[in-house]
Structure formats: structure tokens, C-alpha cells
C-alpha angles and dihedrals in degrees: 000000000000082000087057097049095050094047093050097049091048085053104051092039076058093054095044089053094048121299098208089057101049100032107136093052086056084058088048093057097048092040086047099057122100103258096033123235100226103145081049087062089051093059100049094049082059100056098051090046083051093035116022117185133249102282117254134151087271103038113125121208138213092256093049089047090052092052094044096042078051096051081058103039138054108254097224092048086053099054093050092055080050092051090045090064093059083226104134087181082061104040089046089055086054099048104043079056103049099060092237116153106258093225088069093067121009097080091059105047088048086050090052090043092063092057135089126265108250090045095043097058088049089054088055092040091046094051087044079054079235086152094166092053093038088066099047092059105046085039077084092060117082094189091059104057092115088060093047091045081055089046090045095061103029088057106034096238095148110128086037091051083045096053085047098055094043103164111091094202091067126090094227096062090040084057095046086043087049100043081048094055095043087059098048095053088050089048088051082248083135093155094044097042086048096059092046094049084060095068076060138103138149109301091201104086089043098047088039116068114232121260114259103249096211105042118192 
């Protein structure tokens, strides 16, 4: 857009002229475009709190970027572009700024910080309503199929769970095949379900280990 293009010529004039020193005009022209770069203002908060500049009249530093960046922005939109990171030094910078009662938040960060990775990046995605992305993370977990299966149909993820679990031979793509096909026939999809049902057959022998045949 016309907005865009403006924004993007006056910052880069900024940063020719000394980007220390006009800082917080640089984090008015990403906060102003159409589609706002918040998660761009972040970084660059970041880098000047890991990598403050040499002090001058004009220097401006990582705490006077983040009030001016909240003066802009929304503070709870802010703290969910820091939680979308998955960056807690960051969020934590948001949020001490911000004057939000720490026992709004704090619980739940230290509850996401005991998890694992992969699980804990779906439970962020998942509270940012990032579903996409939320699959894409506990389908690295193997104990929490059953969640992502719940995820799956709730959210209607199933071409991308599908493509995910791409191998047919597995049980979890013949569950996923099955719930898709489930929701097709409720929904009087009856071709489609049918040619998803096909990819199916009964889970039980493959979730259940063979009998020894010689047993002691």
C-alpha cells in the first residue's frame, strides 16, 4: 500500500541519517504499516538491551524503545508478539513494562518454562490461536497424539495433519484418515468421506503387540 511505501522510504532515509539517534522514529514506521511489525520492534529492543549502543545525547536505550513501542501499541497485543517468539527474556521485558500485575502472567510463563520444547511451543501457539503452527509443533511429540488428534478435528487441520503424518502405514495417519472421514460423512460429504475411509483400516492389531507365539 501507498502507507507501506511511505513508511518504508522515511525509514530507511532514518537509518541512513543514524539509527541510534532516530530510533524511535524507525519503531514508528514499522508500528504505523498496514500490517504492523511488531515482532520487528521487539527485536530490535532486544538488540539494543543485548547490545546498547555507545552513550550519546541522542542514544536511545532498550527500556525507552519499549515505552515508546507501548505508548503505540496495545500492551496485550504486545505481549502476545513477545510470547510468540517464544523468547521469556522478552516477554518478561514486555510485561515488567507494561505494569501488568505479575500474577497475570507469571504462572503461566513458569508453567510453559517446565515443559519441553516442542510442547511448549504448541501450548503458546495454541493460546495465540496460531493452529497451524500449533500442529506443527506437538506433532513432535509421540505421547501427545491424542491431543493433536483433538487439535486435528476441533480445528479442522486435517489435510495439514495428513500431510504431517505422511506415511499411510502409520496409525497416526490412518486416525487422522479415519476422524477426516468421520467429519465428511456428518457433514453429507459421502464421496469424499468414502475415499478417505479407504486409506483406513482397523487401528487395533497395529496399536496392539503380537502375541509371542512361544510363550515361556
Amino acid at each position: 500500500s501507498k502507507v507501506d511505501r511511505v513508511c518504508d522510504a522515511i525509514r530507511q532515509a532514518l537509518v541512513d541519517a543514524g539509527e541510534s539517534k532516530y530510533m524511535l522514529s524507525i519503531i514508528t514506521t514499522h508500528v504505523k504499516k498496514s500490517r504492523p511489525e511488531l515482532e520487528t520492534v521487539l527485536e530490535k529492543v532486544k538488540h539494543l538491551k543485548e547490545h546498547p549502543p555507545p552513550s550519546t545525547p541522542h542514544t536511545v536505550t532498550a527500556e525507552e524503545a519499549l515505552r515508546y513501542s507501548l505508548l503505540l501499541v496495545d500492551v496485550n497485543e504486545l505481549f502476545d508478539v513477545a510470547l510468540g517468539t517464544y523468547d521469556f527474556s522478552l516477554v518478561l521485558m514486555v510485561a515488567e513494562k507494561s505494569q501488568k500485575d505479575p500474577k497475570e502472567y507469571l504462572p503461566f510463563l513458569n508453567e510453559l518454562r517446565q515443559l519441553p520444547k516442542s510442547y511448549q511451543r504448541y501450548r503458546i501457539d495454541k493460546f495465540l490461536r496460531r493452529y497451524s503452527r500449533a500442529l506443527k509443533n506437538i506433532s513432535q511429540c509421540p505421547d501427545r497424539f491424542e491431543e493433536c488428534l483433538q487439535l486435528v478435528c476441533e480445528h479442522l487441520l486435517f489435510a495439514e495433519a495428513l500431510s504431517i503424518f505422511g506415511d499411510r502405514a502409520t496409525p497416526q495417519h490412518k486416525a487422522i484418515a479415519r476422524a477426516y472421514g468421520q467429519h465428511l460423512t456428518e457433514n453429507g460429504q459421502h464421496r469424499e468421506a468414502g475415499i478417505s475411509k479407504k486409506q483406513c483400516i482397523d487401528l487395533q492389531p497395529l496399536l496392539t503387540p503380537p502375541l509371542d507365539p512361544n510363550p515361556n
